[in-house]
N, CA and C atoms as a LAMMPS dump frame, in Angstrom:
ITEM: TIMESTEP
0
ITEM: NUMBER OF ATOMS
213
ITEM: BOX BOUNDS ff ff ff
-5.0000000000000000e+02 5.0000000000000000e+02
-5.0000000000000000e+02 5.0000000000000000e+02
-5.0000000000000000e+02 5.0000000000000000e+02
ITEM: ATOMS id mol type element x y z
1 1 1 N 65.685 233.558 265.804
2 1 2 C 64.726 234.622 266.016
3 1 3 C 63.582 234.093 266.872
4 2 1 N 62.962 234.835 267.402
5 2 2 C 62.127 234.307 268.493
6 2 3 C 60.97 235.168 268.366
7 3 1 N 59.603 234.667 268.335
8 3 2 C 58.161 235.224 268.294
9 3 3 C 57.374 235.401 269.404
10 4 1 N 56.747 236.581 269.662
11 4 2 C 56.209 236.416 270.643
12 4 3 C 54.423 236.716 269.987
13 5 1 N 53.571 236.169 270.738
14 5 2 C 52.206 235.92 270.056
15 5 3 C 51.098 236.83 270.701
16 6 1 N 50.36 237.854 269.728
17 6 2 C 49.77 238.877 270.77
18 6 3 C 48.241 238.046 270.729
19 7 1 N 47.413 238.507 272.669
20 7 2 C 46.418 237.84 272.395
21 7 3 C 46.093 238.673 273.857
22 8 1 N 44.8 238.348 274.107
23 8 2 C 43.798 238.908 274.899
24 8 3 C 43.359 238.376 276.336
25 9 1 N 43.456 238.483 277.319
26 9 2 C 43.895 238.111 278.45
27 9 3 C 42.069 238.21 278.811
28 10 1 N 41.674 236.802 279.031
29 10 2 C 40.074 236.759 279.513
30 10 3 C 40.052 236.545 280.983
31 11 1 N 41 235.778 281.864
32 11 2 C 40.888 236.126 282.924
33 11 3 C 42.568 235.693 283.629
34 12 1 N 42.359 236.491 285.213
35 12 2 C 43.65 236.504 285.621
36 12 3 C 43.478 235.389 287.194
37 13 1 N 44.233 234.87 287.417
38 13 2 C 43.793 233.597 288.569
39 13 3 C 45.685 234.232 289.23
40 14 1 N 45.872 234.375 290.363
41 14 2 C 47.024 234.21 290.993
42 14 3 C 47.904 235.113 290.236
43 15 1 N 49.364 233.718 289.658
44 15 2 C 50.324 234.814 288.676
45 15 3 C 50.063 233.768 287.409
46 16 1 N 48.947 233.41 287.193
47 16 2 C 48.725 233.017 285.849
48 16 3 C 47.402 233.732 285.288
49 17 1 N 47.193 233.864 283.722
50 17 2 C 46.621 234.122 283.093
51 17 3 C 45.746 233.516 281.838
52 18 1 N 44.455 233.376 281.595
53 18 2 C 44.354 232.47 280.551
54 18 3 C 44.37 233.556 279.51
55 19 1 N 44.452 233.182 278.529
56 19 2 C 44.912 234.571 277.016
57 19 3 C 44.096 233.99 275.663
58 20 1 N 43.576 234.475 275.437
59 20 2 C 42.938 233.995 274.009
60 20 3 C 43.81 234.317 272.78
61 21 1 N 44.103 233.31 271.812
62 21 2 C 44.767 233.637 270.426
63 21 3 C 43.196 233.578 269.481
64 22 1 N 42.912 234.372 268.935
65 22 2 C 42.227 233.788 268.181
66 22 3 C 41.27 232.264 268.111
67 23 1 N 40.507 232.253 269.573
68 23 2 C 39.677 231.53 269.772
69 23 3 C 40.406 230.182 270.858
70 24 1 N 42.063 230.281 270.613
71 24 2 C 42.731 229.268 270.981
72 24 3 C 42.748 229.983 272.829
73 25 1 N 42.392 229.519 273.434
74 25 2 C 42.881 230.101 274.836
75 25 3 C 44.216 228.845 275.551
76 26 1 N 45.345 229.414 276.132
77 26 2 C 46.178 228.984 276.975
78 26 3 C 46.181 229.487 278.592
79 27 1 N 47.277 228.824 278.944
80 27 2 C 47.575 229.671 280.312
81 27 3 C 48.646 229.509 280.491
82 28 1 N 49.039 231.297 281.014
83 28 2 C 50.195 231.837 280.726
84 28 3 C 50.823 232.58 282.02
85 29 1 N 51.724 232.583 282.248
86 29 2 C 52.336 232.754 283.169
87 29 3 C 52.344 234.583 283.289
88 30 1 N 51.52 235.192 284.608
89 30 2 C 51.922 236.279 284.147
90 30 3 C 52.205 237.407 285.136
91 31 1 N 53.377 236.536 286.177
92 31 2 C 53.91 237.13 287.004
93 31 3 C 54.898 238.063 286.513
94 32 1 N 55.852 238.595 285.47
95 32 2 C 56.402 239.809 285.341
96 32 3 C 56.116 240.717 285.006
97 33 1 N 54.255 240.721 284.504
98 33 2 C 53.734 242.413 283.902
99 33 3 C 52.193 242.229 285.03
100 34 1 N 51.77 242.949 285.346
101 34 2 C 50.43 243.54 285.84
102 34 3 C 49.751 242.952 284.751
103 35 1 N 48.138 242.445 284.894
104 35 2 C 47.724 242.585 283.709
105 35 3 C 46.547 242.343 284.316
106 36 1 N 45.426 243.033 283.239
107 36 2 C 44.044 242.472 283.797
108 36 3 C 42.844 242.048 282.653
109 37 1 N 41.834 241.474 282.969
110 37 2 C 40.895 240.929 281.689
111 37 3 C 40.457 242.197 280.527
112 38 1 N 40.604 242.014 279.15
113 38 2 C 40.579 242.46 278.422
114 38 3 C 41.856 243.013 277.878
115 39 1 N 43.137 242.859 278.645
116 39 2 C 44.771 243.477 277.986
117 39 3 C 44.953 242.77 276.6
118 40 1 N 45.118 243.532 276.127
119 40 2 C 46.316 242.892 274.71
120 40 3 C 47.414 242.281 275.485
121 41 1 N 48.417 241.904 274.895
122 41 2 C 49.256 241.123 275.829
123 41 3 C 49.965 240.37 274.473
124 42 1 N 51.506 240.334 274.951
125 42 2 C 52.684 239.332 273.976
126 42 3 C 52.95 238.406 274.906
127 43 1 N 52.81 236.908 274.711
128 43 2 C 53.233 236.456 275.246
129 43 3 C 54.147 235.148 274.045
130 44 1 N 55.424 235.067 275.32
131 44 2 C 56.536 234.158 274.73
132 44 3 C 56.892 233.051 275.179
133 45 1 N 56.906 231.921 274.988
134 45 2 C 56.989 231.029 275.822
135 45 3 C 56.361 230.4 277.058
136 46 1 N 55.33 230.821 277.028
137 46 2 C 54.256 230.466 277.717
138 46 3 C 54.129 231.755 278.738
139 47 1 N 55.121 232.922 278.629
140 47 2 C 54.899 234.22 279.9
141 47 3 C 54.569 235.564 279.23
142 48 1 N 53.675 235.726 279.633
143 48 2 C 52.965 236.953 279.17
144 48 3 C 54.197 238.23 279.75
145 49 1 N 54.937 238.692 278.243
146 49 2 C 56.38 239.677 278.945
147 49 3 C 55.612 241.106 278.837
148 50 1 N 54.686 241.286 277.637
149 50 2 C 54.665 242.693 277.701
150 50 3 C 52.904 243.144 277.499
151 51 1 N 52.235 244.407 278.19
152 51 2 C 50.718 244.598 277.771
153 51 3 C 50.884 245.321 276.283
154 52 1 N 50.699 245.489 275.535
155 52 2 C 50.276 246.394 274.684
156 52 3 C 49.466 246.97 273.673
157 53 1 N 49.221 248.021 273.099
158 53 2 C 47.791 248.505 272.972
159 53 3 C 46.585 247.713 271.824
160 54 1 N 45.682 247.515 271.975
161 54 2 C 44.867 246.61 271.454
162 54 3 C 44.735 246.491 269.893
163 55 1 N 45.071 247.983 269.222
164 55 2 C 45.586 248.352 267.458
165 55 3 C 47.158 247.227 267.64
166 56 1 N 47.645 247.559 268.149
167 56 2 C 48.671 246.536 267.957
168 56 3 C 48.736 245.459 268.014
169 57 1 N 47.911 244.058 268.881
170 57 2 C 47.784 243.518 268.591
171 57 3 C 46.87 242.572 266.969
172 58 1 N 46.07 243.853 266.582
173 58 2 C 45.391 243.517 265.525
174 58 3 C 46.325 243.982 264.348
175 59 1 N 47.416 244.799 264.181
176 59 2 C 47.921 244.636 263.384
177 59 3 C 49.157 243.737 263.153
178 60 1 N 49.345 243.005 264.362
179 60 2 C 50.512 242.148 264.02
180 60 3 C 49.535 240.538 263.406
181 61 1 N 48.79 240.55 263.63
182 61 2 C 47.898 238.956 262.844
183 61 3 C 47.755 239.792 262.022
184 62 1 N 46.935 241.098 261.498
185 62 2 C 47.228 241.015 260.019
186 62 3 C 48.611 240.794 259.655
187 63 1 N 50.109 241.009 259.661
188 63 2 C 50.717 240.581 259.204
189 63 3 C 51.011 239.578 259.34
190 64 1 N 51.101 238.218 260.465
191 64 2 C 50.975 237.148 260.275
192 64 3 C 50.12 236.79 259.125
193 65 1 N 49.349 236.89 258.819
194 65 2 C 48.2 236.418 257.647
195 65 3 C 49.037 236.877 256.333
196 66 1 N 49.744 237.979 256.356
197 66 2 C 50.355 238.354 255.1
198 66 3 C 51.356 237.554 254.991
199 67 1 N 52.088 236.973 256.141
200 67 2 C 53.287 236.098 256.074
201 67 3 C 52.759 234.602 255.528
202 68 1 N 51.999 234.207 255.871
203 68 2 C 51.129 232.853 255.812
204 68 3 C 50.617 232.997 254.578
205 69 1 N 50.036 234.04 253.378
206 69 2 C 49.765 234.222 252.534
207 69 3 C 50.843 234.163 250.814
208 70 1 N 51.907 234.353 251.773
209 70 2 C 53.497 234.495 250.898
210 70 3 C 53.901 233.174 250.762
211 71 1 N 53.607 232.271 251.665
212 71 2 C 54.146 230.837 251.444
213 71 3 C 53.842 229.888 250.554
């Protein structure tokens, strides 16, 4: 099974992106979707595949936290 991690796209340089997780920022590859500062955003493997809407990213860490809470 494979995870993809939703997070917040603070700025866009070329076809990369830096993305905030929860304070953690990376950079992410994000030549196959459009994207611009402030997107929600899944990214997998270091490539940002899909934008989506900003309730959604806040409800998938709450369930991460519920998963992390079960262990």
């Amino acid at each position: 099974m494979c995870v993809a991690m939703p997070g917040t796209v603070l700025e866009v340089r070329d076809r990369k992106a830096v993305v905030d997780f929860c304070g953690n920022r990376i950079e992410a590859q994000s030549g196959l979707v459009e994207v611009k500062p402030g997107d929600a955003v899944l990214v997998h493997a270091g490539c940002i595949i899909q934008v989506i809407a900003p309730g959604e990213a806040d409800e998938t860490f709450e369930l991460f936290k519920l998963i992390e809470d079960l262990e």
